[in-house]
C-alpha positions in Angstrom: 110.0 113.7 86.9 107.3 111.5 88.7 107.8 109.1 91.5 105.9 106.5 93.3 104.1 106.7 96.4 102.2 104.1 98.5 98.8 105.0 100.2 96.7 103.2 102.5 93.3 104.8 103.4 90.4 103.4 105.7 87.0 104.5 104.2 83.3 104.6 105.5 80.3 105.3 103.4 77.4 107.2 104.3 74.5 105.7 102.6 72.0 108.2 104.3 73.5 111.2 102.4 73.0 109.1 98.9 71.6 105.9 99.1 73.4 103.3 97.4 71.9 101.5 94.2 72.7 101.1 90.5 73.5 104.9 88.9 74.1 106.6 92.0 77.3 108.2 93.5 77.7 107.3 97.6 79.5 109.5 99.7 82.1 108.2 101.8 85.3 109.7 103.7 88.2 108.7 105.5 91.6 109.0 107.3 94.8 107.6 105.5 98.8 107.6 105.5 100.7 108.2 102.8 104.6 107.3 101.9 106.3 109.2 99.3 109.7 107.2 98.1 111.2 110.3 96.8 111.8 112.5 99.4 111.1 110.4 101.8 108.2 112.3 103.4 105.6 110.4 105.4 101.8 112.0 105.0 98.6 111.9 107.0 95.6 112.2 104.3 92.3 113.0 105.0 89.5 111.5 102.1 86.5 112.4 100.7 84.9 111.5 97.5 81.9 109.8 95.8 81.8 106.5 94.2 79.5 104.4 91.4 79.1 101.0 92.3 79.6 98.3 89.1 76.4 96.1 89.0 78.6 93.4 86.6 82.0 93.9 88.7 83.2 93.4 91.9 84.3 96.9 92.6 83.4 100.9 92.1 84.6 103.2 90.1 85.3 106.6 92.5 86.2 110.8 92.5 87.8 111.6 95.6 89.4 115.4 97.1 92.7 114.3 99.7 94.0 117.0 101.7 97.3 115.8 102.4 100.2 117.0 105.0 103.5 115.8 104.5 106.3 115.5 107.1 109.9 115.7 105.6 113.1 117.7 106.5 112.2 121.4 106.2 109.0 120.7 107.8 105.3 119.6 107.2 103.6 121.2 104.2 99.8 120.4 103.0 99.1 120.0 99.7 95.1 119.3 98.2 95.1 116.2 95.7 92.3 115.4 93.0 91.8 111.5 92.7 89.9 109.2 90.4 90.1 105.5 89.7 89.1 102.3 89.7 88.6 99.6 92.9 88.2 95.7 92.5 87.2 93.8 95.4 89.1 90.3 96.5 
């Protein structure tokens, strides 16, 4: 019953709020857009999560809450999303 979904999010980090060095979690937050391929429904997500910076890889490991509304036929609908992975930097 799943389906596939492609997100694009643009993220800023407050370093104030948690100051960013080896075994400490960042704060950062954003504003994104969401396609869902099986309804189709178009969404407008909002981000905000923490994330642990590798020190021996290019990337960060993150938590993040997305409140989520979704525009399909009967209407838009919001739905709250947990989120956790991984990020590798080109």
């Amino acid at each position: 019953g799943g389906n596939m979904a492609l997100e694009c999010d643009a993220l800023w980090h407050n370093y104030r709020w948690i100051a960013a060095h080896r075994d400490t979690w960042p704060v950062f937050y954003g504003l994104g857009a969401a396609v869902d391929g099986a309804g189709p429904a178009f969404g407008i997500r909002g981000v905000l999560g923490v994330e642990n910076i590798l020190e021996d890889l290019p990337g960060d490991f993150f938590i993040q809450l997305v409140p989520t509304c979704w525009w399909n036929s009967p209407g838009p609908q919001w739905q709250l999303y947990g989120e956790a992975g991984l990020r590798l930097y080109l």
